[in-house]
C-alpha positions as CSV (number, residue, x, y, z in Angstrom):
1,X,104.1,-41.8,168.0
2,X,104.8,-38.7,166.9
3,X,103.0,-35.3,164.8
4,X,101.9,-37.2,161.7
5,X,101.3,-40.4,163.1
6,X,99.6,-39.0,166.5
7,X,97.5,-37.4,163.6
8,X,96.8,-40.2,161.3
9,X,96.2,-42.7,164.7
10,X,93.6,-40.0,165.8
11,X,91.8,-40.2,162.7
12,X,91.7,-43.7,162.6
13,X,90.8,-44.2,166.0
14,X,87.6,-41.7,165.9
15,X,86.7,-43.4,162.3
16,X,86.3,-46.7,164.2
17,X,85.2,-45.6,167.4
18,X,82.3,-43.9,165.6
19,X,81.9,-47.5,163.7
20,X,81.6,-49.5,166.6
21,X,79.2,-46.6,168.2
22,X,76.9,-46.8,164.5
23,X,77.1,-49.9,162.8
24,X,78.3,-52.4,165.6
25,X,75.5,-52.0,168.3
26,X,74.5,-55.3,168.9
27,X,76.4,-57.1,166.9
28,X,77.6,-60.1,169.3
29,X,81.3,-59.9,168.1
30,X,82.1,-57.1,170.3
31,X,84.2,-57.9,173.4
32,X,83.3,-55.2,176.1
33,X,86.3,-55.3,177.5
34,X,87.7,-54.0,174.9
35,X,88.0,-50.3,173.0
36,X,89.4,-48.7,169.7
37,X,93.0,-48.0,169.7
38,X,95.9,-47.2,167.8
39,X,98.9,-48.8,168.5
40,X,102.8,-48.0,167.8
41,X,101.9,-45.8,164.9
42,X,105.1,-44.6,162.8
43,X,106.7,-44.3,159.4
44,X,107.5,-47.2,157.0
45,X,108.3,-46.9,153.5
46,X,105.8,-44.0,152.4
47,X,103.4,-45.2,154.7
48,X,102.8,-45.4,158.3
49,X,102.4,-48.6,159.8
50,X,100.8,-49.8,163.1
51,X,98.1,-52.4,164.7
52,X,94.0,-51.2,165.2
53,X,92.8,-52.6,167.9
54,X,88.8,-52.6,168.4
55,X,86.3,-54.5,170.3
56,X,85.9,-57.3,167.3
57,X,88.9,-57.7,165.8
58,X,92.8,-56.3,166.1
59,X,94.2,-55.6,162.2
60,X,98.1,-54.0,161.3
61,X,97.4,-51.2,159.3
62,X,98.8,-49.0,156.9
63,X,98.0,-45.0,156.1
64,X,99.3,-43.8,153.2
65,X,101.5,-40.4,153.8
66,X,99.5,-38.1,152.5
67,X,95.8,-37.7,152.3
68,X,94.0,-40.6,150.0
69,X,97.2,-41.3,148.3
70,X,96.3,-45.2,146.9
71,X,92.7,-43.4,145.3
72,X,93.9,-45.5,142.8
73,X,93.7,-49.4,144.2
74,X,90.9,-50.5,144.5
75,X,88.5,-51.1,147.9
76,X,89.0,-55.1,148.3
77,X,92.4,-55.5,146.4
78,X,95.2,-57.2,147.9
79,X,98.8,-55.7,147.8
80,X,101.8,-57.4,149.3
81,X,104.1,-55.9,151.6
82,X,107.7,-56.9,152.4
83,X,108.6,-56.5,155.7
84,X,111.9,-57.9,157.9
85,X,109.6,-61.1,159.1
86,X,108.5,-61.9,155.4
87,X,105.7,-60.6,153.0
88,X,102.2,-59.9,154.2
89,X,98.8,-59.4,152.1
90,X,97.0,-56.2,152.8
91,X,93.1,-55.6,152.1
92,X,92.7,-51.7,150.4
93,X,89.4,-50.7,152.7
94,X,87.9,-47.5,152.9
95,X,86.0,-45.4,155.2
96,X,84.6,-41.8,154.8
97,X,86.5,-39.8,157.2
98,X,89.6,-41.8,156.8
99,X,90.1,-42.4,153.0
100,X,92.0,-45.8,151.9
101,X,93.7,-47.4,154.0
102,X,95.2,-51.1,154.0
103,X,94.5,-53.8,156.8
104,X,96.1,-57.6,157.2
105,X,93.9,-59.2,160.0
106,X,96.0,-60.6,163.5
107,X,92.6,-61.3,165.0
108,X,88.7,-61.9,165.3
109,X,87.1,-62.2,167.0
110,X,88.8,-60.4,170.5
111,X,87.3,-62.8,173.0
112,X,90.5,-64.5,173.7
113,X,91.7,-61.0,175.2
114,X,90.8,-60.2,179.0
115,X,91.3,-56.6,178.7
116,X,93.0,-53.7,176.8
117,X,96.5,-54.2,178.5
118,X,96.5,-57.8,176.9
119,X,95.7,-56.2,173.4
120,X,97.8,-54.0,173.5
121,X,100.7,-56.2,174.6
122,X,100.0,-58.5,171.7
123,X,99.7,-55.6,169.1
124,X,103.3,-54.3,170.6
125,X,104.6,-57.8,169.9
126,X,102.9,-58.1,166.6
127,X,105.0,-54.8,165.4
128,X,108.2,-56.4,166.7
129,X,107.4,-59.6,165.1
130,X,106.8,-58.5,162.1
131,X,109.8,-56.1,162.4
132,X,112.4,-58.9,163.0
133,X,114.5,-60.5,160.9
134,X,113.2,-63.5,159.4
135,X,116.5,-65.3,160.7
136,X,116.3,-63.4,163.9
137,X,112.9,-64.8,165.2
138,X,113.7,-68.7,165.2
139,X,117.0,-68.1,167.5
140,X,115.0,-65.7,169.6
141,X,114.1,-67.0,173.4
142,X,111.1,-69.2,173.4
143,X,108.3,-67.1,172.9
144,X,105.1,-66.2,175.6
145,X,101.9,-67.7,174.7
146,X,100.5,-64.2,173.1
147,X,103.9,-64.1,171.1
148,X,103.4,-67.6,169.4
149,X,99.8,-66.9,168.6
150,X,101.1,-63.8,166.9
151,X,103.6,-65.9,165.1
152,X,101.0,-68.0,163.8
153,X,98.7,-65.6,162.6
154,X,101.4,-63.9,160.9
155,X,102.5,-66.9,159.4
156,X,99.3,-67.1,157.9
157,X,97.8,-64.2,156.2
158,X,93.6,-63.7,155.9
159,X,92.7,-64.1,152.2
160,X,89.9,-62.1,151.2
161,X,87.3,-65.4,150.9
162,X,88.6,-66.5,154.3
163,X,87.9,-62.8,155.9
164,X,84.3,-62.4,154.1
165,X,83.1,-65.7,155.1
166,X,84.3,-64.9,158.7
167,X,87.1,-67.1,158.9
168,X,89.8,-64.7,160.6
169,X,91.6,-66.5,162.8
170,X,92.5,-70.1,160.6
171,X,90.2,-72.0,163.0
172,X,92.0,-70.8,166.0
């Protein structure tokens, strides 16, 4: 990462970091093994795109440019992205501190991951996932077990009745 997205990954890293310290206490979701970060921030399209990891779930996420630039979409919308791998749905959120943003859940809850290296190796291999060719990734080598899982979940995007009712992760 680089100036603007070492700013924006800041940001969004103390938004959630604060989150977890304020309104995720207790909740039994968290993994403790895990913390907030930002992972392979960097342009994409007017955006920039990377993967949030936190202690209950690990989301790729996309800052507009500049400032709150989608103040018009609304907080729960879905818009649909095209990227190399295929086309995505992305939740508009919102947090004060951070403005809009747009997430498309990987995974929740983190207790699969032992640690922060793990998380962050499957975040890394999210991005490339996502970033491959669609006619790349089936003639790729056969892929580790953190790579298929990424695969899948990719595969299959969170609809917003699947993510408020918890169900993240497609029974996984």
């Amino acid at each position: 990462m680089s100036g603007m997205a070492d700013t924006l990954a800041g940001g969004l890293e103390r938004v959630f970091t604060q989150i977890q310290a304020q309104r995720m206490d207790g909740v039994p979701v968290i993994n403790p093994r895990l913390r907030v970060q930002a992972v392979g921030f960097h342009p994409r399209d007017g955006a920039f795109l990377g993967v949030l990891i936190t202690p209950w779930f690990m989301n790729l996420v996309l800052l507009p440019e500049e400032g709150d630039g989608w103040q018009d979409l609304p907080v729960g919308s879905t818009v649909r992205h095209r990227f190399p791998a295929g086309e995505y749905d992305f939740i508009v959120g919102h947090e004060e501190g951070l403005g809009r943003y747009q997430s498309c859940s990987l995974f929740s809850p983190m207790f699969e991951f032992a640690d922060m290296e793990a998380a962050v190796d499957t975040a890394e291999a999210a991005l490339e996932a996502l970033l491959a060719p669609a006619e790349e990734a089936p003639e790729a080598a056969t892929p580790t077990p953190v790579e298929a899982v990424v695969e899948r979940r990719l595969e299959r995007p969170v609809s917003r009745r699947d993510m408020l009712r918890g169900l993240f992760g497609g029974g996984e």
